[in-house]
N, C-alpha and C positions, 0 to 999 in steps of 0.2 A: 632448559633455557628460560628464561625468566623474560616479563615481558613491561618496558620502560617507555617513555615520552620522550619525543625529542623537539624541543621547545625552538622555534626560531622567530626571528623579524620580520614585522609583515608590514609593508605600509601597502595602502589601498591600491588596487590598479585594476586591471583587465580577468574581471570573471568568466567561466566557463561560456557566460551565455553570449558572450560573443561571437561564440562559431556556432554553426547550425546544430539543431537537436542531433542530427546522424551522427556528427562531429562527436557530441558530450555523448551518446551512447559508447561509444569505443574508447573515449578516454575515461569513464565513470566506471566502463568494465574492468579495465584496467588499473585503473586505483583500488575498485574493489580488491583485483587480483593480490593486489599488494600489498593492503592492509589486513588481510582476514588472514587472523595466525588461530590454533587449535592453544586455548590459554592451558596455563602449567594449574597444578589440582589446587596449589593455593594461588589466590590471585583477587585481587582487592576490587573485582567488576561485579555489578550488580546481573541477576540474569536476565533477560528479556521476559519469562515472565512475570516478574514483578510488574514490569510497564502495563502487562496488559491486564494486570491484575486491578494496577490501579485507575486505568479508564474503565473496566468491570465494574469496578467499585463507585466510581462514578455516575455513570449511567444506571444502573440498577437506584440510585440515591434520587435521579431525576426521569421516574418513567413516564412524569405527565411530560414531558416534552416530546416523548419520543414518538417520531415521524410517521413510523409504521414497526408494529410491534413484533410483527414474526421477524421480519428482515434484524433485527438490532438482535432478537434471540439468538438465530442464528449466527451472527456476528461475535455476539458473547462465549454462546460454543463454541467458537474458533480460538476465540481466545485461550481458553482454556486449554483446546486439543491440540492447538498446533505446538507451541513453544514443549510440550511433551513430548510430541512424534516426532523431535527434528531429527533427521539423521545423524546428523553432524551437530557440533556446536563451537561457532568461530567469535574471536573478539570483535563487534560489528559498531560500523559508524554509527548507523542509526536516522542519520539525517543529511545524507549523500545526495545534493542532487547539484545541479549547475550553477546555481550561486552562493556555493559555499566550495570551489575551486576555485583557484586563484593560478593567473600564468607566473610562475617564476622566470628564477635566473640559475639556481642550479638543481633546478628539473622544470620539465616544461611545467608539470601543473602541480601545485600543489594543493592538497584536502586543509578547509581549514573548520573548527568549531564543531569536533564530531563529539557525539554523546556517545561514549561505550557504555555496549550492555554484550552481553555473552547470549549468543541463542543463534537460531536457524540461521544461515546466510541467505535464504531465499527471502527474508524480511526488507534485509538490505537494499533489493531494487526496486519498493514500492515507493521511496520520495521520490526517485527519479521521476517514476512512470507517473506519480499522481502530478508532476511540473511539465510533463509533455499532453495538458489539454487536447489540444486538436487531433495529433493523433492518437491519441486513445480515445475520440467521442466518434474519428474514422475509420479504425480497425483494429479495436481494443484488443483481440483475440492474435491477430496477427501483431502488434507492439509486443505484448507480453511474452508471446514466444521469441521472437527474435531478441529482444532484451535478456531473457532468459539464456536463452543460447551462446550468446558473447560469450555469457560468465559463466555456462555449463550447470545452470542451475537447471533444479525440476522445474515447466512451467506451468505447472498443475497446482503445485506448492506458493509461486507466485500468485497464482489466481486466487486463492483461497485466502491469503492474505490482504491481497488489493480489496479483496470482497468484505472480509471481514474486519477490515481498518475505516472502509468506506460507512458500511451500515452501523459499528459500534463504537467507533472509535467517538469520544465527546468531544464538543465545539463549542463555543458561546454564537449571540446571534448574531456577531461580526464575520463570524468564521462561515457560518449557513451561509449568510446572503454572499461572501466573498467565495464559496463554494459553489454556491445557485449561478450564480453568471460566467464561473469560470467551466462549468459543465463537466466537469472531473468526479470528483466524488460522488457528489451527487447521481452519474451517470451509472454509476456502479450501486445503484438502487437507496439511495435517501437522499432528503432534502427536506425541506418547509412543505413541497407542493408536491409529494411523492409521485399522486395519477400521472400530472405534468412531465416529470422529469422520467419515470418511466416507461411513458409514452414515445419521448421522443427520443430517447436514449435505449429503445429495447435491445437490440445487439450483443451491447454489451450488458445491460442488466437481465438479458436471459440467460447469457454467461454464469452470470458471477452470480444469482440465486438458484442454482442447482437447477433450473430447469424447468423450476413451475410458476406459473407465470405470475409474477406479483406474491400479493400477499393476502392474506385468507382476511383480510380486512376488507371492509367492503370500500373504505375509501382511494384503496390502490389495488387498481385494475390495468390492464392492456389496454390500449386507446389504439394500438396497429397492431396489425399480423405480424405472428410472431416469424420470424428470418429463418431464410432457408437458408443460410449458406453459411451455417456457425452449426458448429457440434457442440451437443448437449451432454450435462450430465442428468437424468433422471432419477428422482426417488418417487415413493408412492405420494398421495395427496394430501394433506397433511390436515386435522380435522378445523375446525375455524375456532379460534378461543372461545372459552365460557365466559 
């Protein structure tokens, strides 16, 4: 079966973000559910590695910018490793989150301005979850699972992504400072003010950098104890750049 567009009229109204976040997590599952088809061997979509290929390519072009240097490394690995490991590979939005749903009239909600690329579907719930700030800077660990779960994704797979879109993914410095106040990305370990933002966001940025605290740079450290009450992934200690 072949796989086609179905083009319709859209005038302006009532987006997703109308009803509550809990509200857009069950309905954004649920479109996901409906739009991720397994594409035919020929098929005219680009694959999601290329995207990450080309914010690779990106940030590797600009590393005097870069915030803290292990974290965006790491990041960069992800890129690399994950759109490889996928289990699976479905045709994905790309850019799913609450205000790019629109309420219809013959369906309640329709997805509008999605960018296909072919690759993991566990990619797929990271716009969401990087537009639901508050709760993920209040229980990033518990968001991500329960998001996970609507749609039957791995939430291991989502982590590793949210982690590494956060640390490597490129911005301009419109994007930073509109990043920095919204406490999102930045929370998931980078920003302008890394110590800062790691500090007060540890929970989650002990999460999503495997476990060791910060970054072997001496400008980004712990500034609180690290939490009890989030399970870790650990690796050994990793030695500090030359």
């Amino acid at each position: 079966m072949g796989l086609g567009t179905k083009l319709g009229r859209c005038e302006p109204g009532t987006t997703l973000r109308a009803v509550t976040e809990e509200e857009q997590d069950q309905v954004i599952a649920g479109l996901l559910r409906r739009l991720w088809r397994s594409p035919p061997l020929l098929h005219p979509f680009r694959p999601l590695s290329a995207m990450t290929q080309h914010w690779s390519d990106d940030m590797l072009a600009d590393r005097e910018r870069w915030p803290d240097r292990s974290l965006v490394r790491e990041g960069l690995r992800l890129f690399e490793e994950l759109p490889r490991s996928a289990p699976i590979e479905v045709l994905l939005a790309t850019d799913m989150h609450a205000g790019n749903v629109l309420r219809a009239t013959r369906e309640p909600w329709l997805v509008i301005d999605p960018k296909p690329f072919v690759g993991d579907p566990a990619y797929d719930a990271t716009q969401h979850l990087f537009n639901c700030p508050a709760r993920m800077r209040s229980d990033p660990v518990g968001m991500i699972h329960r998001f996970s779960d609507l749609r039957g994704l791995d939430a291991e797979r989502v982590r590793l992504w949210m982690f590494a879109r956060a640390a490597a993914e490129p911005r301009g410095p419109l994007e930073q400072r509109r990043i920095h106040r919204a406490c999102t990305k930045p929370s998931l370990a980078i920003g302008r003010e890394p110590k800062v933002l790691l500090g007060e966001t540890a929970p989650l940025a002990t999460v999503c950098a495997y476990g060791y605290p910060g970054s072997a740079d001496e400008t980004c450290h712990w500034t609180r104890p690290r939490p009890t009450n989030v399970r870790i992934r650990t690796k050994s200690p990793r030695p500090p750049p030359r």
